[in-house]
Structures are given as structure tokens and as C-alpha cells.
C-alpha positions in Angstrom: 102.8 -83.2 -95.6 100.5 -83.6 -92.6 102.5 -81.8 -89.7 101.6 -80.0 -87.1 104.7 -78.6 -85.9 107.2 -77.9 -88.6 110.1 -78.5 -87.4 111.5 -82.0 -86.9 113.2 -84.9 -85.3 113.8 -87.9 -87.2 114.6 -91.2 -85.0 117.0 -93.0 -87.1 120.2 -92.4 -88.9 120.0 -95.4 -91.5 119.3 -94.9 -95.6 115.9 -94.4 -95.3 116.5 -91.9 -93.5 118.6 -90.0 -95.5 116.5 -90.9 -98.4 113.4 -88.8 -96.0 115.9 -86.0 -95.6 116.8 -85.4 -99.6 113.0 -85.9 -100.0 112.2 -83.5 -98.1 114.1 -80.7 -99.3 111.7 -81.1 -102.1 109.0 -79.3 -99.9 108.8 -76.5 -98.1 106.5 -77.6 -95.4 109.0 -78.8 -92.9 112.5 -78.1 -91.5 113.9 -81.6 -89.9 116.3 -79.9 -87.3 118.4 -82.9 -86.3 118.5 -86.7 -86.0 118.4 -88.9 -83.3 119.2 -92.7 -82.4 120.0 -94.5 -79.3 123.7 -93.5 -78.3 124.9 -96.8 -78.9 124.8 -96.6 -82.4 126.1 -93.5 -82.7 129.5 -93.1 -84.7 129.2 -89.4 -86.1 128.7 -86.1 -84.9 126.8 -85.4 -88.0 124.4 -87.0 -90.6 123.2 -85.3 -93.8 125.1 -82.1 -92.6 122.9 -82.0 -89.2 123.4 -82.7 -85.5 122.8 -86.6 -84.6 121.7 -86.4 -80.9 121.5 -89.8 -78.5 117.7 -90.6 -78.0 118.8 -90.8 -74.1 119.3 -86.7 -74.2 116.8 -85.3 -77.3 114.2 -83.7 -75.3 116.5 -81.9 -73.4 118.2 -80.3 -76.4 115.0 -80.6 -78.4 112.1 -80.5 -76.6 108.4 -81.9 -77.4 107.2 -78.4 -76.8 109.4 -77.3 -80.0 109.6 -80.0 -81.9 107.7 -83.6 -83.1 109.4 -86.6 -84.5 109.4 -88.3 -87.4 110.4 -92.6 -86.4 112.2 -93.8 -89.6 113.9 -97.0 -88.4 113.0 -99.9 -90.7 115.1 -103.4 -90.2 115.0 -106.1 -92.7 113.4 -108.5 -90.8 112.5 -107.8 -87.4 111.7 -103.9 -88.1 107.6 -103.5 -87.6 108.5 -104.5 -84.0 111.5 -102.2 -83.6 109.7 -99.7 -84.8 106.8 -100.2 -82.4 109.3 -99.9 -79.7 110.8 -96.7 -80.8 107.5 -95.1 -81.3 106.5 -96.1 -77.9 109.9 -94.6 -76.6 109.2 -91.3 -78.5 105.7 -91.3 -77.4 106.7 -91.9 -73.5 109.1 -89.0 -74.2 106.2 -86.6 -74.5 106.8 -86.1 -78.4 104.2 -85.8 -81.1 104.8 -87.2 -84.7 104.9 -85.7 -87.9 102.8 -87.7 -91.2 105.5 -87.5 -93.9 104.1 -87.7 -97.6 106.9 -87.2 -100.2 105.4 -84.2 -102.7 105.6 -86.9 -105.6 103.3 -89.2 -103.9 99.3 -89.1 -105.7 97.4 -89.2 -102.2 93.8 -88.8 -102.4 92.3 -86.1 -100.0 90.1 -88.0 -98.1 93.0 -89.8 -96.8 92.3 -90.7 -92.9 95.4 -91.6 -91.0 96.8 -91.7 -87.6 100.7 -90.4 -86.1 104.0 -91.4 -87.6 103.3 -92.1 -91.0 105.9 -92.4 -94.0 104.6 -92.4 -97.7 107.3 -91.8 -99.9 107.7 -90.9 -104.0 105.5 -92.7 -106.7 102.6 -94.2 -104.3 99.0 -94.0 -105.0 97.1 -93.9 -102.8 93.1 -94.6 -103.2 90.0 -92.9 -102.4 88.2 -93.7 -98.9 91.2 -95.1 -97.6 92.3 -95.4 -93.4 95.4 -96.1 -92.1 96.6 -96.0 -88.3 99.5 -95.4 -86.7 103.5 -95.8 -87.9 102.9 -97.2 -90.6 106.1 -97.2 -93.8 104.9 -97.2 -97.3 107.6 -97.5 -99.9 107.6 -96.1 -102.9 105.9 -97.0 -106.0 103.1 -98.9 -104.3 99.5 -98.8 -105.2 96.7 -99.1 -102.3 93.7 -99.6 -103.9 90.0 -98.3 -102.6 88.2 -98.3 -99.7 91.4 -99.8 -97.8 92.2 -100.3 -93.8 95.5 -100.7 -92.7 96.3 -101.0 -89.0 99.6 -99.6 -87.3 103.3 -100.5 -87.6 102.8 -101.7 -90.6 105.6 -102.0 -93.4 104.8 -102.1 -96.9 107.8 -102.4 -99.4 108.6 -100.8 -102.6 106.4 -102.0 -105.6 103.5 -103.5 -103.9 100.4 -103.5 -105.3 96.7 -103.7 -103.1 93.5 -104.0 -104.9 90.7 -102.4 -103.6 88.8 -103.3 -100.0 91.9 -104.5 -98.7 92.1 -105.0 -95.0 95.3 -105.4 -93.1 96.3 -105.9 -89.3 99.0 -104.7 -87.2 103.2 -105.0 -87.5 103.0 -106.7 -91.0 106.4 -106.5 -93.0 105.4 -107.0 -96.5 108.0 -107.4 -99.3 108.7 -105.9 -101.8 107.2 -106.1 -105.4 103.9 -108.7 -103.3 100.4 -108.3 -104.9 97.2 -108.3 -102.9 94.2 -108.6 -105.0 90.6 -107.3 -103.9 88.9 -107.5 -101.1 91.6 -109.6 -99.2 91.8 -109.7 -95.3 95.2 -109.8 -93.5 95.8 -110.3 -90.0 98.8 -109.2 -87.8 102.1 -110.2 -87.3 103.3 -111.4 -90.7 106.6 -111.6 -92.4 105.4 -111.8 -96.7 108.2 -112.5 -99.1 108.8 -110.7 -101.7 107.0 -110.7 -105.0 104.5 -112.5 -103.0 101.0 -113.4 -104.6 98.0 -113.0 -101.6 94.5 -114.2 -103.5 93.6 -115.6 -100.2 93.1 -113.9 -96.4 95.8 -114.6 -94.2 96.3 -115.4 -90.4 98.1 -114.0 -88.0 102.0 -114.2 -87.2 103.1 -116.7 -90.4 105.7 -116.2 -92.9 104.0 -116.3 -96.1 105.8 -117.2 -100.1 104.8 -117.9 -103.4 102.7 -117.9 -106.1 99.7 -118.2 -104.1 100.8 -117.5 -101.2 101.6 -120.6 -98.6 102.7 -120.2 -94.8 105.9 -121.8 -94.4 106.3 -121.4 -90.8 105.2 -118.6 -88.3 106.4 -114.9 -87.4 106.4 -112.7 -84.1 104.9 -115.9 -82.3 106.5 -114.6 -79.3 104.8 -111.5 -78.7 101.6 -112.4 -77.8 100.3 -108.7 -77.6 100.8 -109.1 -81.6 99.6 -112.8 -82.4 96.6 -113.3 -80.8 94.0 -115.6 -82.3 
């Protein structure tokens, strides 16, 4: 666990996290005080036995002084972006974020990442590897050597990435999807899953198969993401 404040927000009241939660009580190394979500989509008092505190109030109950958050949200298709946003929310809140590595994870030490990152149970993770900001990496997933991985990036449960790998921003990669060595891929992409990537890909596609083929495009709305 890479924190610097131990105790803890989490944005989000979905099954990952609750999965986070009973993970963490595997480790000692962080106390997650409450969760939080926009008061919309708030139907309980409680979640896992703690407070759940509308987004629009948190730092006044649980200021960024005291405490940094942990952004969990992850939806199924649209969820690199909505968790962009809700980082950027935090962030503009005045919080910090915690790095949250679940204790079963094999993460080499030389590790460089950013804010806001999730690796859970069962992931290796290579030697010399960088990854950025907010990014979700699910369990069971290999990342080779020597990778790059930009921010707001999603990478489901069983993937494997060969060394040298190089990926962009806001990419939602499915699950069980192999990307051999040495592969580039840009931002903005929705890959199936058990997708095969022996090629680099562009930005903003939707990407199946065995290779993978772009069968129409992704996030081509939000030019901050796709640019060419």
C-alpha cells in the first residue's frame, strides 16, 4: 500500500468497492473511514458497516486535511471517463489519493506510479514499469517489463501484457485480452474481451477479435481524449 495518509475515503458504493473494502482488511496499512458517492445515488445510511456520505458534503465531515480518497467507480462501458470526472471532482475538492495494492498482488519495487491507483489480488506486476494517474488493474493480470501506462486507464481481470508495452489514456480493456511485446496503444479505446492485440492501435476505436480489428470508434466525442 502506497498511502500517505492512512485513513480513507472511498468514492463509490458499487462491488468493487466492497470487494476494496474486504481486501483491505487483509492489511494493516489503512483504515477506510467512510464511503462516499454523489447524493443521488444514495439509498443507505450504511455500506459495509460504515457511514456513506453524499460527495456534495464529504469535506465538511471529512476533510482533505484528515483524510485522502481512494476513487473506485468503474462502469461497464463508459467508466474510464466517469472516473476521470470523479477524480477531477475529488481533486477540485482539495483531496489527495491513496495507491491501493491488495497485499496478494506480486508488485515489483521499482514500481513508479502516480495518484489513485487500484491493483488488486493475483497481479504481477514487472520490473521497470510506470504507470500514471487513476488507473484500475483487476486481478489476475500480468504487465510485463519495462511498461508505460498512461492515466484513467482500466484493465480487466485476466489480461495479459507482454513486455515494453505502451498504453495511452482512458482505455477500458476487457477482460481475459492479450497484448503481446512491445505493442503501442493509444487513448480512448473500448477492447473486448478476450481480445488478441499483436498490432498498435489508434486512438478512440472499439477493437475485437482474434487479431484485433476496429469495428467502429469510442469516446469520439471528447476531443480532449481522441486527438490524432
Amino acid at each position: 500500500m502506497d498511502i500517505q495518509n492512512p485513513h480513507i475515503v472511498i468514492f463509490g458504493i458499487g462491488p468493487l468497492s466492497r470487494t476494496i473494502f474486504y481486501s483491505s482488511q487483509r492489511s494493516n496499512t489503512c483504515k477506510i473511514a467512510c464511503f462516499t458517492a454523489d447524493r443521488g445515488y444514495i439509498k443507505e445510511a450504511t455500506f459495509c458497516g460504515l457511514p456513506v456520505v453524499a460527495f456534495e458534503e464529504v469535506d465538511r465531515q471529512y476533510p482533505p486535511s484528515d483524510y485522502d480518497m481512494l476513487v473506485v467507480n468503474v462502469g461497464a462501458v463508459s467508466g474510464t471517463i466517469s472516473r476521470k470526472d470523479m477524480f477531477l471532482r475529488a481533486r477540485d475538492k482539495g483531496y489527495d489519493f491513496a495507491n491501493y495494492i491488495d497485499p496478494k498482488a506480486d508488485v515489483m519495487p521499482d514500481l513508479i506510479m502516480g495518484r489513485n491507483n487500484i491493483i488488486m489480488s493475483n497481479t504481477h506486476v514487472g520490473p521497470c514499469g510506470r504507470m500514471g494517474d487513476d488507473n484500475f488493474v483487476r486481478e489476475n493480470t500480468y504487465l510485463g517489463h519495462d511498461f508505460i501506462i498512461g492515466a484513467h486507464n482500466f484493465l480487466g481481470p485476466g489480461c495479459t501484457f507482454g513486455g515494453s508495452c505502451r498504453i495511452g489514456d482512458l482505455n477500458f480493456i476487457g477482460m481475459g485480452s492479450t497484448v503481446i511485446n512491445d505493442i503501442h496503444i493509444g487513448s480512448g479505446n473500448l477492447i473486448g474481451a478476450g481480445t488478441l492485440v499483436i498490432r498498435n492501435l489508434e486512438n478512440c476505436g472499439k477493437y475485437v477479435g482474434h487479431p484485433a480489428k476496429r469495428v467502429g470508434d469510442y469516446l469520439q466525442t471528447r476531443t480532449d481524449t481522441c486527438r490524432a
